[in-house]
Backbone bond lengths (Angstrom), bond angles and torsions (degrees), N, CA, C in turn:
res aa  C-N    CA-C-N  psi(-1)  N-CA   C-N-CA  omega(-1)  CA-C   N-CA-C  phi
1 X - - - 1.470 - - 1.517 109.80 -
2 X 1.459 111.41 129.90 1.618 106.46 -175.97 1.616 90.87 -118.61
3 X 1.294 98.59 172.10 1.974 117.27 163.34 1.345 122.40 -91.14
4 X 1.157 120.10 140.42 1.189 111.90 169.11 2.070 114.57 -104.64
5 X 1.840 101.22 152.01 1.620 86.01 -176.03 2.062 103.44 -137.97
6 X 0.637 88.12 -174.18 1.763 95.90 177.57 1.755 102.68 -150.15
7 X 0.815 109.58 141.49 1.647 114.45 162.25 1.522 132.36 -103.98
8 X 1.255 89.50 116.94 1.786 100.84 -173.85 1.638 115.87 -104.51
9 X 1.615 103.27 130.19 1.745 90.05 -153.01 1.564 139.90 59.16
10 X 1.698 109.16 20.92 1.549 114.39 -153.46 1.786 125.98 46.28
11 X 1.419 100.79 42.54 1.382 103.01 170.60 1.827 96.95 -142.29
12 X 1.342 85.02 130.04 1.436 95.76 -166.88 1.402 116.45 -63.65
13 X 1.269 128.01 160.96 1.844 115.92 177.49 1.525 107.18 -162.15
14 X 1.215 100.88 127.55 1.819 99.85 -173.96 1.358 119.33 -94.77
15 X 1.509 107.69 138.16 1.672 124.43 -141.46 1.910 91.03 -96.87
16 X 1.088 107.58 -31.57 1.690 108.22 -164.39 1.724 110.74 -27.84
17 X 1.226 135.74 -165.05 1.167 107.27 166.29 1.364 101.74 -129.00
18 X 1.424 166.45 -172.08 1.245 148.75 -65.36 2.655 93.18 -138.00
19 X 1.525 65.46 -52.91 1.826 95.16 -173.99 1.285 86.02 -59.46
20 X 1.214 147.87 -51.62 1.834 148.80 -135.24 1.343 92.17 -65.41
21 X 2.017 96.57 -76.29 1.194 123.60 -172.86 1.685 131.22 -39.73
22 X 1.780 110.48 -25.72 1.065 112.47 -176.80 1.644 105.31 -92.11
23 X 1.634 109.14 -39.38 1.437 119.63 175.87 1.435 115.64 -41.34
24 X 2.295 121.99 -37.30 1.167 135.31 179.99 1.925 93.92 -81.80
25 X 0.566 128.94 -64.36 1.590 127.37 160.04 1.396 126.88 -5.75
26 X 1.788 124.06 -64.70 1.158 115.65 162.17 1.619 108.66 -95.86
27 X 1.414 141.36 -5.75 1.428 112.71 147.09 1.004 110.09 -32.82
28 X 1.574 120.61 -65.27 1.837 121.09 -158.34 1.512 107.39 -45.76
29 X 1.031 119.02 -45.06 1.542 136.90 -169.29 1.489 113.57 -58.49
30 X 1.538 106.61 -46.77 1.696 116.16 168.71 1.593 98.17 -64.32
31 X 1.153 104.90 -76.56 1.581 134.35 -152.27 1.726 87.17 -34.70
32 X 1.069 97.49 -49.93 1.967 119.72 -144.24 1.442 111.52 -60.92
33 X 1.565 125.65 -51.19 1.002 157.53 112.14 1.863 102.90 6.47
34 X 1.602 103.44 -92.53 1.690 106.56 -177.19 1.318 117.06 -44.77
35 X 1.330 116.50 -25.20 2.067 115.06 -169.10 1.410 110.27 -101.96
36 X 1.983 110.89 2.71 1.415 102.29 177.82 1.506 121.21 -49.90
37 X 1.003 125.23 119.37 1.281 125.40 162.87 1.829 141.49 -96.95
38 X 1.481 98.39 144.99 1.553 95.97 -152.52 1.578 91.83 -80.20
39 X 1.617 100.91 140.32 2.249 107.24 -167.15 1.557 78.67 -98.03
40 X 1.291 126.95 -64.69 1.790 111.41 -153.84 1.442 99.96 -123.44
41 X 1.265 147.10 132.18 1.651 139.00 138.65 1.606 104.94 0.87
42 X 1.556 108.56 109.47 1.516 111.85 145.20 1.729 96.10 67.15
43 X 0.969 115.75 19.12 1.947 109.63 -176.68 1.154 98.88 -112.79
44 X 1.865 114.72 -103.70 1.557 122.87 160.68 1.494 119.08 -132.83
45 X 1.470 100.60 -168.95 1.730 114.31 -160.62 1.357 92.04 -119.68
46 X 1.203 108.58 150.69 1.487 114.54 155.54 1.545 117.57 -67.33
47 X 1.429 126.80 147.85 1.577 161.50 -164.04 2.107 101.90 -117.38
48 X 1.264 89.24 84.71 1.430 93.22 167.95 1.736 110.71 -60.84
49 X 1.017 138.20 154.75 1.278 130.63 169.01 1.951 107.85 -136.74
50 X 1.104 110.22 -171.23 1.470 106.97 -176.95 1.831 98.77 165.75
51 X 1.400 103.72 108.30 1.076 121.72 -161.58 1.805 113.30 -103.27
52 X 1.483 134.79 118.75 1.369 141.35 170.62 1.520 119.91 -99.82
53 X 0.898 96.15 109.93 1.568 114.83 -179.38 1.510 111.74 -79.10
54 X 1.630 126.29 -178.91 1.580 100.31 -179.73 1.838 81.19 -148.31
55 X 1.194 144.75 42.65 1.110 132.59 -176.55 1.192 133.80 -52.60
56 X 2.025 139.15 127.96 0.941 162.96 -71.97 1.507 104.72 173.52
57 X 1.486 123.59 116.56 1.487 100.10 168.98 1.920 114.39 -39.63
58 X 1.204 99.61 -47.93 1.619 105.57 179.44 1.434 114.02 -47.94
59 X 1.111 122.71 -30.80 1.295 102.00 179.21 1.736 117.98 -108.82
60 X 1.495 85.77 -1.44 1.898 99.49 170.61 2.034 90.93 -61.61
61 X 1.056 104.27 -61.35 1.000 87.10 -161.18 1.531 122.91 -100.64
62 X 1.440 119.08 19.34 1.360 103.22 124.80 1.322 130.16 -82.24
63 X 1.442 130.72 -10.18 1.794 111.14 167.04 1.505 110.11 -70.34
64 X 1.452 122.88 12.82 1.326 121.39 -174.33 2.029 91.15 -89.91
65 X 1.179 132.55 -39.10 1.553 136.07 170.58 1.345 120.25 -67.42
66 X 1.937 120.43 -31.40 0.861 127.42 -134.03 1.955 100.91 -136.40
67 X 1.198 104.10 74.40 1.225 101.70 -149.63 1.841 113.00 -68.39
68 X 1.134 123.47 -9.40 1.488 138.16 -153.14 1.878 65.91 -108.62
69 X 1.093 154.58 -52.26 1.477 138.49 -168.66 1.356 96.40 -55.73
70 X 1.171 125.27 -54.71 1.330 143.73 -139.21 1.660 103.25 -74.72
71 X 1.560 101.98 -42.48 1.129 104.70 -174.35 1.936 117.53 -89.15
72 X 1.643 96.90 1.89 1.794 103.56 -173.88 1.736 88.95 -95.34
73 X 1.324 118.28 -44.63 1.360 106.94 170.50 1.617 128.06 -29.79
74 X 1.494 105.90 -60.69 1.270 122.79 -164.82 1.341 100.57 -75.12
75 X 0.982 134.21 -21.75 1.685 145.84 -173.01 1.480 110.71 -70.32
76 X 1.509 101.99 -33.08 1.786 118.55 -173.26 1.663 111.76 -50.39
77 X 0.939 92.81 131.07 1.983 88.99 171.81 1.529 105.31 -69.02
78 X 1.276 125.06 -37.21 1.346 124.15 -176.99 1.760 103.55 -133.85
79 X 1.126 111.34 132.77 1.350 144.62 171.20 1.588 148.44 -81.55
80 X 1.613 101.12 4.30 1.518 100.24 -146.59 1.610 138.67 -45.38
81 X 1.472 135.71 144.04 1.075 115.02 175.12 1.538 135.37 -62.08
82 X 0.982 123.81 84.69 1.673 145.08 -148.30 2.216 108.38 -94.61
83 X 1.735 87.95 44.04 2.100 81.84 178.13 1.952 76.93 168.59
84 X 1.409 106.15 158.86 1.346 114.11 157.79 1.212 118.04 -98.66
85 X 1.222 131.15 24.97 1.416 138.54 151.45 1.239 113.25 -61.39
86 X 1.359 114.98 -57.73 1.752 136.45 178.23 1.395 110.11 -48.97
87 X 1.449 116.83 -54.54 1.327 107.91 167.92 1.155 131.56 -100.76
88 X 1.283 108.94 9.20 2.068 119.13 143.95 1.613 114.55 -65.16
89 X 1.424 106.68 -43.40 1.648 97.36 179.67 1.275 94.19 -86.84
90 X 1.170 141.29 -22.86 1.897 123.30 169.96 1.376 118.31 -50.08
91 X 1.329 108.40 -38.60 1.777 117.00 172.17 1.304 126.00 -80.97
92 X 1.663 105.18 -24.52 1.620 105.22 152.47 1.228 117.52 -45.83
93 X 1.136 110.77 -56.90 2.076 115.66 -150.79 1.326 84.31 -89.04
94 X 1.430 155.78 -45.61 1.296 132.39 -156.00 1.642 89.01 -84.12
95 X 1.381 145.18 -5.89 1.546 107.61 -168.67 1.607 74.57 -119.42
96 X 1.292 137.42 42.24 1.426 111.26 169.94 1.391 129.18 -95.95
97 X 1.457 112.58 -2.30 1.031 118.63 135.95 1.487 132.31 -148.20
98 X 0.743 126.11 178.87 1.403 124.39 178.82 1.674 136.19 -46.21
99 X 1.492 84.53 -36.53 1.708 98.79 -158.51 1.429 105.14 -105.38
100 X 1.584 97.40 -3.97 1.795 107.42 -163.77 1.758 103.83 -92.44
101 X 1.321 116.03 114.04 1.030 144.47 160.66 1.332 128.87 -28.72
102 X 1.633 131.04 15.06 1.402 101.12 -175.45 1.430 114.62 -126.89
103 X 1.260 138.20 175.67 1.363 149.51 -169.89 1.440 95.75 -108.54
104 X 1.340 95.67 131.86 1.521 122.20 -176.57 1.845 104.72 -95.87
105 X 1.040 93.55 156.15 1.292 112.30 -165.08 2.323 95.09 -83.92
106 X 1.592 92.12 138.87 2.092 74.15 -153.76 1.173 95.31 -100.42
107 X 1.471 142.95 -11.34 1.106 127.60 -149.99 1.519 102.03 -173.99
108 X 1.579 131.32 124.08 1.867 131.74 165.50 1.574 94.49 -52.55
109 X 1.226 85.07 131.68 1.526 117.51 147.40 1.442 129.95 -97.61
110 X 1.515 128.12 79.91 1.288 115.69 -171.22 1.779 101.99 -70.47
111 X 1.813 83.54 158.69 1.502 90.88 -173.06 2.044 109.17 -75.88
112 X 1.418 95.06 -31.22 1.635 96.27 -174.05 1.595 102.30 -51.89
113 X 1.296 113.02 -49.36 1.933 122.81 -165.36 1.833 91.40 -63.65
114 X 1.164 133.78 -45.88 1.065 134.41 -138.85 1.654 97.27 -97.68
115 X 1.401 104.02 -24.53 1.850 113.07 157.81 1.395 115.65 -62.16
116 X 1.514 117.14 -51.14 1.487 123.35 -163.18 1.421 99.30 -61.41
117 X 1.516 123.10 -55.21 1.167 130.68 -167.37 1.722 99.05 -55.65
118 X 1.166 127.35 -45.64 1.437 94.92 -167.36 1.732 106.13 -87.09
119 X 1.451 103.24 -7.76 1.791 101.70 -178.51 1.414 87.83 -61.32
120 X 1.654 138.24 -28.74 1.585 124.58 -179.03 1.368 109.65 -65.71
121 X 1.118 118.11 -50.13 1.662 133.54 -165.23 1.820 85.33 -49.73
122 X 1.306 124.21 -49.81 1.811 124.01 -145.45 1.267 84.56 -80.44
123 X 1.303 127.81 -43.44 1.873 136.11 -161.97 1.526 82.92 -62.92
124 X 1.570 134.93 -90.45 1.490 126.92 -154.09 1.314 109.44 -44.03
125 X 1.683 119.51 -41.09 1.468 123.42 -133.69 2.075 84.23 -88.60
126 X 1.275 129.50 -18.42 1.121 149.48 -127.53 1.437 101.95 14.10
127 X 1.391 106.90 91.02 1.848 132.54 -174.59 1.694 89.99 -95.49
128 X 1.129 140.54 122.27 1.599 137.12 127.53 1.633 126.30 1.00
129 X 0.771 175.09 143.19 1.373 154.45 125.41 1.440 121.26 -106.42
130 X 1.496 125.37 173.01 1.783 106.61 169.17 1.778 70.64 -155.81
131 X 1.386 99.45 151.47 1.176 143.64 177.92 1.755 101.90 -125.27
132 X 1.923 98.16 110.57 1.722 91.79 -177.00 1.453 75.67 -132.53
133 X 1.794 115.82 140.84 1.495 126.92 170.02 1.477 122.75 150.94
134 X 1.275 136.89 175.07 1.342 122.56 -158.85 1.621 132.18 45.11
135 X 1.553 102.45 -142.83 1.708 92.58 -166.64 1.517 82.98 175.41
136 X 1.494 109.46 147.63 1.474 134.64 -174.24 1.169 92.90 75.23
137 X 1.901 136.45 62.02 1.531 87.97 162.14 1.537 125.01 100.66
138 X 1.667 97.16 -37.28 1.474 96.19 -158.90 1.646 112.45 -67.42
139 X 1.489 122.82 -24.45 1.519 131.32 -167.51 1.673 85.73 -78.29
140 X 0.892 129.22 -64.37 1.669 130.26 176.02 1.753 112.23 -18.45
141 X 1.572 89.58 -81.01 1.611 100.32 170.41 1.212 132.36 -31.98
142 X 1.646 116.15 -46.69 1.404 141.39 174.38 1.547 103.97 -58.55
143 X 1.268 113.60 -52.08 1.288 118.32 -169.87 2.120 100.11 -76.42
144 X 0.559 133.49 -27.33 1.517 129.52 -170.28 1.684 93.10 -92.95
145 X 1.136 134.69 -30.60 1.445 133.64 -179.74 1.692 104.23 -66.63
146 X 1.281 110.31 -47.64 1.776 114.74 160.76 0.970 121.21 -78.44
147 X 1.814 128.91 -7.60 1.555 98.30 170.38 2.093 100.82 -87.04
148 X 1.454 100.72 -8.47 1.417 106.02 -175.14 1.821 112.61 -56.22
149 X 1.539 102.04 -44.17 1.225 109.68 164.00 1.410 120.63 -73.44
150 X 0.892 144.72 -54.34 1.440 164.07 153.58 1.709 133.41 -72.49
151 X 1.439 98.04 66.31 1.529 102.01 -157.15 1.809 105.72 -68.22
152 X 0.960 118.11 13.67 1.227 109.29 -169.77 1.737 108.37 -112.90
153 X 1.379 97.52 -18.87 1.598 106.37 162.43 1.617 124.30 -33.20
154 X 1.428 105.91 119.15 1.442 95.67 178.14 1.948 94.72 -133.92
155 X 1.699 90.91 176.23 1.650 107.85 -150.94 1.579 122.51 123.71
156 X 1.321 117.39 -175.37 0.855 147.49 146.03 1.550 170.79 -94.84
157 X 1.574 150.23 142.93 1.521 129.31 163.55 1.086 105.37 -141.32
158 X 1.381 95.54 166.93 1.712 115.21 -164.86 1.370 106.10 -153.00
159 X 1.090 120.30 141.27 1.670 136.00 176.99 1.534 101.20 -47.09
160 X 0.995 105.78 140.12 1.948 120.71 167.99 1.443 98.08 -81.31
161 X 1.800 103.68 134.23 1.336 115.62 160.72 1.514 130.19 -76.67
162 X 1.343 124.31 153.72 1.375 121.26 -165.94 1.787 91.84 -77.59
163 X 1.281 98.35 142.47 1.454 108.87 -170.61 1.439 122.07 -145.63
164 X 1.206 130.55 103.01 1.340 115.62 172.55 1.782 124.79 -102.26
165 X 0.880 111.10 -166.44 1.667 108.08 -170.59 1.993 108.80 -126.07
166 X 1.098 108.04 116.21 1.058 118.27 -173.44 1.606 113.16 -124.35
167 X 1.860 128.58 111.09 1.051 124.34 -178.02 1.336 119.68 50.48
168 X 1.580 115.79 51.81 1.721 118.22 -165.69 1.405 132.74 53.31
169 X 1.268 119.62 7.25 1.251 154.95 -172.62 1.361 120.76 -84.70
170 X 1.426 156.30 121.07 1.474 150.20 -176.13 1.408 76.52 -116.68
171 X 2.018 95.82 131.66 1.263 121.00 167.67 1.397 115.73 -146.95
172 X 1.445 112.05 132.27 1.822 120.65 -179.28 0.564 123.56 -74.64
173 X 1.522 154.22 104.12 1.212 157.25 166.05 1.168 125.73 -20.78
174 X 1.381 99.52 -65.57 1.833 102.60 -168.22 1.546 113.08 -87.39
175 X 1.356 120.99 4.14 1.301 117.92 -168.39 1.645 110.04 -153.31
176 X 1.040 140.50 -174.04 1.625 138.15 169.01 1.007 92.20 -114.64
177 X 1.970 84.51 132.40 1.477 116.59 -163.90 1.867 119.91 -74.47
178 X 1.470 89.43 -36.23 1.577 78.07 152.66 1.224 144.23 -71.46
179 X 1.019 114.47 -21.24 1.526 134.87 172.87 1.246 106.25 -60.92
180 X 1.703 111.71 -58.65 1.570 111.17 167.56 1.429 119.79 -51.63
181 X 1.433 132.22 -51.49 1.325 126.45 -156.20 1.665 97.44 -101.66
182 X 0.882 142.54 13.41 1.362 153.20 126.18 1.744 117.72 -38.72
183 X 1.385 101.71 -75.68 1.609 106.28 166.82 1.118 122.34 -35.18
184 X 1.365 105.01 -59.28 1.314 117.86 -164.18 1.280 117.64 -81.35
185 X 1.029 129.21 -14.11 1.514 139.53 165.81 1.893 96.49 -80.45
186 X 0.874 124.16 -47.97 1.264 116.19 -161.76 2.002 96.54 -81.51
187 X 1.170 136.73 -16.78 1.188 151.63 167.52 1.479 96.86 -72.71
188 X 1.511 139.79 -58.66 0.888 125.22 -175.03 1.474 106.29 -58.25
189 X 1.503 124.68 -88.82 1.067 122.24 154.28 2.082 123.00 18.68
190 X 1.229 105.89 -80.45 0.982 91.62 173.46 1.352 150.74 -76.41
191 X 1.290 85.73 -22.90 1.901 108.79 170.05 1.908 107.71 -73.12
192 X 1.425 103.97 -3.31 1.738 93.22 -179.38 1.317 118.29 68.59
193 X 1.159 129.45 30.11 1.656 131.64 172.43 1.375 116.64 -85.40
194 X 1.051 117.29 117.27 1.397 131.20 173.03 1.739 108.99 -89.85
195 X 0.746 131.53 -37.24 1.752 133.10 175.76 1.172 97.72 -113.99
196 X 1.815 108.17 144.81 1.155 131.27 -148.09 1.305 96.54 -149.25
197 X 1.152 141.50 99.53 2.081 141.15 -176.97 1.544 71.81 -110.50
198 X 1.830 97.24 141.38 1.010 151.33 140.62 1.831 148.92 -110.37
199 X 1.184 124.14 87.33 1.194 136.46 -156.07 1.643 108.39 -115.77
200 X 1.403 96.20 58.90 1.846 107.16 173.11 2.177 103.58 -79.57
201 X 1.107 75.13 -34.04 1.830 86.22 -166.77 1.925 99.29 124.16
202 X 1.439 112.39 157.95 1.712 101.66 161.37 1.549 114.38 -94.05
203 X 1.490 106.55 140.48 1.328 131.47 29.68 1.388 119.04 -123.03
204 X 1.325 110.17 17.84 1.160 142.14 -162.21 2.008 90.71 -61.12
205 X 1.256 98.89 -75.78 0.999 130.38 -155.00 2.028 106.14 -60.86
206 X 0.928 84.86 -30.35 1.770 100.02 159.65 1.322 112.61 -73.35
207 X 0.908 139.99 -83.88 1.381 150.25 156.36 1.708 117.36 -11.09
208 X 1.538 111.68 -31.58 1.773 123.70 -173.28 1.895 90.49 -87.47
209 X 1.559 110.21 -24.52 1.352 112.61 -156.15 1.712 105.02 -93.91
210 X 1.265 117.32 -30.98 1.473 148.68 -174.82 1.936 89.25 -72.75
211 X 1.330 126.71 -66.93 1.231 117.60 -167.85 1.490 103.27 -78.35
212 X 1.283 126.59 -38.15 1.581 125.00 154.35 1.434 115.57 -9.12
213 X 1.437 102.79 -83.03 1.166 122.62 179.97 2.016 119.91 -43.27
214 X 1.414 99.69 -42.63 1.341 104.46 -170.72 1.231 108.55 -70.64
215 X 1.962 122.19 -28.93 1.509 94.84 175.81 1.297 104.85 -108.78
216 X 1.095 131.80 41.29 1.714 128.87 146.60 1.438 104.02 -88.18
217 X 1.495 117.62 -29.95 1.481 104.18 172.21 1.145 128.83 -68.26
218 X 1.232 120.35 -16.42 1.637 118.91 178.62 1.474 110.33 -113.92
219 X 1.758 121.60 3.19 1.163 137.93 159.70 1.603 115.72 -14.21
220 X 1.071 141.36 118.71 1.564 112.64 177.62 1.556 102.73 -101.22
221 X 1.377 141.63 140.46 1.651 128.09 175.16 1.385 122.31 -38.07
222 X 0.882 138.57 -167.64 1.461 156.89 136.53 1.911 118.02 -60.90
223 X 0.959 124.11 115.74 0.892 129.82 164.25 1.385 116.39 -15.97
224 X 1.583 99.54 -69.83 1.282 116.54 -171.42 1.752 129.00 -88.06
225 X 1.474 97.84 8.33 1.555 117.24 176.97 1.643 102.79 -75.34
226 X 1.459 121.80 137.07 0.989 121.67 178.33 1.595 104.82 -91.18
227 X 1.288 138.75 167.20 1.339 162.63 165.77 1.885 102.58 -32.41
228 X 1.381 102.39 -53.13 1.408 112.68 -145.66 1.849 89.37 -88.57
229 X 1.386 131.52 -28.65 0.843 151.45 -167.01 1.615 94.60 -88.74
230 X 1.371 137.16 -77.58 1.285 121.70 158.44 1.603 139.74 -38.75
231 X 1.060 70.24 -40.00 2.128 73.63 163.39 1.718 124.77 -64.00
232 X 1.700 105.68 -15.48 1.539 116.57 -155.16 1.828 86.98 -81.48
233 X 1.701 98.89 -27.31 2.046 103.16 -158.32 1.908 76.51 -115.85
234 X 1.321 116.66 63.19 1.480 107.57 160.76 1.408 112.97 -107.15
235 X 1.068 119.90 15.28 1.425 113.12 158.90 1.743 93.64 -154.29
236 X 1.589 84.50 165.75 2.012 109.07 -178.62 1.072 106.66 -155.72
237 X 1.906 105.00 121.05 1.012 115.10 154.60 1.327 143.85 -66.67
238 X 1.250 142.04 127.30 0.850 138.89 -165.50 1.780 113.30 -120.96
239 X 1.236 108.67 144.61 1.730 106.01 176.44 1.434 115.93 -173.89
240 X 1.125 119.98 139.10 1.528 152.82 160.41 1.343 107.76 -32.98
241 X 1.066 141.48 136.76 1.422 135.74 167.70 1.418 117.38 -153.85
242 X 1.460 110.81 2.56 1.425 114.76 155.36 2.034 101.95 59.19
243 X 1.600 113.97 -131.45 1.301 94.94 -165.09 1.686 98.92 -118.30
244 X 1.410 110.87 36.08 1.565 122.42 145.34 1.495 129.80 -12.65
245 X 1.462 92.74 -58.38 1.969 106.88 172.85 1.413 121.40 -46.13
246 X 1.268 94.04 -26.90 2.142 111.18 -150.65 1.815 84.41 -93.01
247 X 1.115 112.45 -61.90 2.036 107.67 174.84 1.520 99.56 -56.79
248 X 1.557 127.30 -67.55 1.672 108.95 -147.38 1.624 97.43 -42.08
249 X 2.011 109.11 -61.72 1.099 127.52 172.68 1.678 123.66 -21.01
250 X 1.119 119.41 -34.05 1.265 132.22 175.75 2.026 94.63 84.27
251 X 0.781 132.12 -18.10 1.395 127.99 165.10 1.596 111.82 -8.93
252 X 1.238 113.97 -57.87 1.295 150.83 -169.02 1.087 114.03 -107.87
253 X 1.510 125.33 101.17 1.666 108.71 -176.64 1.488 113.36 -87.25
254 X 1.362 117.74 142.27 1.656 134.36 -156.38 1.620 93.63 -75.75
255 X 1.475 99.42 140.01 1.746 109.29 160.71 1.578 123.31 -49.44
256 X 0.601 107.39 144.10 1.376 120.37 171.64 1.345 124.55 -57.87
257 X 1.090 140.57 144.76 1.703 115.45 -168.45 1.692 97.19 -92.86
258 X 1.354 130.21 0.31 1.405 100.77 152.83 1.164 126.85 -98.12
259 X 1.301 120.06 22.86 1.533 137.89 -166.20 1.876 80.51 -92.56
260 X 1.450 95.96 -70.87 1.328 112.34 -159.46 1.733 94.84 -57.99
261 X 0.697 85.67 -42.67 2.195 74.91 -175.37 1.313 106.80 -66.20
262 X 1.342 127.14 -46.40 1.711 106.08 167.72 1.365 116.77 -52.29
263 X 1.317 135.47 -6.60 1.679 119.01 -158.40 1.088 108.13 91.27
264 X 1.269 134.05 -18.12 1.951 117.37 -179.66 1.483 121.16 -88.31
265 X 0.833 108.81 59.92 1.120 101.10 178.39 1.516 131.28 -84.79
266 X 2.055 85.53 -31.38 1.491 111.29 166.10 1.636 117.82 -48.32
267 X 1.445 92.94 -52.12 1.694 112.54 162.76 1.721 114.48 -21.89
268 X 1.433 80.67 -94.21 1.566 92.48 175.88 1.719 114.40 -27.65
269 X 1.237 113.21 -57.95 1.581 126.02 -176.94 0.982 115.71 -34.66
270 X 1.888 114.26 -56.17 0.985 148.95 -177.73 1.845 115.38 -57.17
271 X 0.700 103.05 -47.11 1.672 120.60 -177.27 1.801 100.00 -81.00
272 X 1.019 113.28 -10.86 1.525 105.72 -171.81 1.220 121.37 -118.96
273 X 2.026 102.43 -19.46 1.479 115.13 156.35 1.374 109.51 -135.28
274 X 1.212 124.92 84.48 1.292 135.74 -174.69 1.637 107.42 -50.60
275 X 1.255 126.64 -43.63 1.098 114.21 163.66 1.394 160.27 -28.48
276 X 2.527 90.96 -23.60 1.213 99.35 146.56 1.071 152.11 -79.05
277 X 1.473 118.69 23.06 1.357 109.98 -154.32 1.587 107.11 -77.22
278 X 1.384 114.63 -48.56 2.002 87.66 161.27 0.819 155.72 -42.27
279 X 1.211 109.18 -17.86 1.694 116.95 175.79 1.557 90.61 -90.53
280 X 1.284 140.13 -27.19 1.344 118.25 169.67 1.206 125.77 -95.90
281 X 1.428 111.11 49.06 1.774 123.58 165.06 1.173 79.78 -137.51
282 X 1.703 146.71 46.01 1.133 128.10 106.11 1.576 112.80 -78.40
283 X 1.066 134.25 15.62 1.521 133.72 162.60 1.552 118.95 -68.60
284 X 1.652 93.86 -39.09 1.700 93.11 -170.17 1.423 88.87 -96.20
285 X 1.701 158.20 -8.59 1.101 131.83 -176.33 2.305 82.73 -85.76
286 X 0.822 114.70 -14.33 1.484 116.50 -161.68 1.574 84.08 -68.76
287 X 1.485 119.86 -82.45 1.506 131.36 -167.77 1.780 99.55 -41.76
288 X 1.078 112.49 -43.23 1.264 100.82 175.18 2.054 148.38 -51.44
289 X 1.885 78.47 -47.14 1.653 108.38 160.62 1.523 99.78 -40.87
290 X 1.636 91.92 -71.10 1.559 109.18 -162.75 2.031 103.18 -31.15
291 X 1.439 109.42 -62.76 1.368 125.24 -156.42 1.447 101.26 -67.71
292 X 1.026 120.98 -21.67 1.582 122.68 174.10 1.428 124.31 -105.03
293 X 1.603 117.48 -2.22 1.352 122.95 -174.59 1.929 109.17 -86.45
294 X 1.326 108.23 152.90 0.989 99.44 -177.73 1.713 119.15 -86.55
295 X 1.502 160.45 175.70 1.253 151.15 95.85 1.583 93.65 51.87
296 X 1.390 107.21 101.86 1.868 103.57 166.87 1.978 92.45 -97.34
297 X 1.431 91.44 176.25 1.566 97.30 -164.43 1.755 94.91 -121.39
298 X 1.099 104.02 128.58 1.715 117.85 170.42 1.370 99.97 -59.40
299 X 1.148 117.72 137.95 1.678 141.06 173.48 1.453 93.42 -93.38
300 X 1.511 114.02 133.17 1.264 141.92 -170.00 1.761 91.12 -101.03
C-alpha cells in the first residue's frame, strides 16, 4: 500500500483520506518490525523510522523563507492536510482548469484527531509511546488525560527543552545538545517506544525530530539486547503535534465541532491567545500565494 500526494505551494501534502493513512500507519508498524535487518554480527539493527508532519497554511508559508523547513516537510513519509486553507487551495488548482488532471485534497485532517487515533492504535497494539513538549508538566498531564481514556496506554512524557535553531541546526539551551539527544535516544530505545509526539511548535519541532532521528540512526544496540527484542522497537513513529498538549491537557479549551466545521478554528485560537494574531496574517500572504501560483503537479 503506497500514499498518494499533490504539492501545494511546493510543499507536499497527502490526499488519501483519513482511514487510508492510518491503515498505511500500522502496516508500517507490522511490516517495519518484520524487515528489520541485522547491519553487523552481534553489534546493531537497523531503526525503521516513518515520519508525520502536520502542515498549516502557516507553516506552508513559512517553509517558503525557510528552506531546511521546507525541505523536512517534503522528506515526511506522511503529510497530512492540517487547516482548510490546504484544502481550499487543493480545490483551487484542481478546478483551474478543465482539462487539468488532479485530485484535490477532500477533507482537513486536524493534527490533534489524527494524534488520538494513533494514541488508540498504541493502547490495543500495547505500543510504548513518549510524549516530549511544553513545560510545567504539561507533556505529563497530556499523557495521564489519555491513559484516563485509554488505561492500557503505556510509555512516557517529559517537558520540551528550550531550543533554538541555529544554521539548520536544533540546539538546547540549557544543556549540551548531544548530551541531551543521546539520553534520550537511548531512553527511547530502551523503554520500547514506537510513537514519538512532539509539541515544540513549527519549525522548531521538526528540526527536535530531524536530530532525534539522526542519533537513533547511528544508535548502536545493547550488547545484551537479543535480536527478537530489537526487532519488537524496529520501527518509530514519529510526529509533529504542534500545540496538541495545550487541548488534550485541557489548558486550552477545544473548539467546538461547529466551530471546527465552519473553518474557525483559527478563530477560536485566536480569541483565546490573542497573541497570535501574526502568525495569522500569514493566512492572507497564504490566500494570496495560492491566487497567484501556478498548476502544482501531483507527485507520482
Amino acid at each position: 500500500m503506497s500514499l498518494d500526494a499533490v504539492k501545494i505551494l511546493e510543499i507536499s501534502i497527502t490526499i488519501n483520506p483519513k482511514n487510508e493513512i492510518l491503515e498505511f500507519v500500522q502496516k508500517s508498524l507490522i511490516n517495519g518490525a518484520k524487515k528489520t535487518e541485522k547491519i553487523e554480527k552481534n553489534a546493531s539493527f537497523a531503526i525503521k523510522f516513518l515520519t508525520i508532519v502536520t502542515p498549516n497554511p502557516e507553516q506552508i508559508v513559512l517553509a517558503r523563507r525557510d528552506s531546511h523547513f521546507k525541505k523536512l516537510l517534503n522528506q515526511a513519509d506522511i503529510s497530512i492536510p492540517d487547516g482548510n486553507g490546504v484544502v481550499w487551495a487543493s480545490r483551487i488548482f484542481s478546478l483551474q482548469t478543465a482539462t487539468y488532471n488532479l485530485q484535490a485534497v477532500q477533507q482537513v485532517i486536524p493534527g490533534i484527531e489524527f494524534m488520538e487515533e494513533l494514541v488508540v492504535i498504541a493502547a490495543k497494539q500495547h505500543v510504548p509511546v513518549a510524549l516530549i513538549g511544553g513545560k510545567d508538566g504539561l507533556a505529563l498531564k497530556t499523557f495521564e488525560c489519555l491513559s484516563m481514556k485509554h488505561p492500557k496506554l503505556l510509555g512516557w512524557a517529559g517537558d520540551g527543552p528550550e531550543v533554538r535553531i541555529d544554521k539548520d541546526e536544533i540546539q538546547i539551551i540549557s544543556q549540551n545538545t548531544d548530551v541531551y539527544f543521546s539520553a534520550l535516544a537511548k531512553r527511547i530505545v530502551d523503554s520500547g517506544v514506537k510513537m514519538v509526539f512532539v509539541g515544540l511548535g513549527a519549525p522548531k519541532q521538526e528540526y527536535f525530530i530531524e536530530r532525534l532521528r539522526n542519533e537513533l540512526s547511528f544508535r548502536p544496540t545493547s550488547r545484551n539486547l537479543e535480536k527478537k527484542a530489537w526487532d519488537d522497537k524496529g520501527v518509530i513513529i514519529f510526529m509533529s503535534v504542534g500545540g496538541s498538549f495545550d487541548e488534550i491537557a485541557q489548558r486550552i479549551p477545544r473548539a467546538p465541532q461547529w466551530v471546527s466545521g465552519l473553518g474557525l478554528k483559527w478563530l477560536w485560537r485566536l480569541i483565546l491567545e490573542p497573541w497570535r494574531i501574526r502568525r495569522q496574517l500569514a493566512l492572507v500572504n497564504f490566500v494570496w500565494l495560492v491566487l497567484r501560483e501556478k498548476k502544482p503537479k501531483k507527485i507520482k
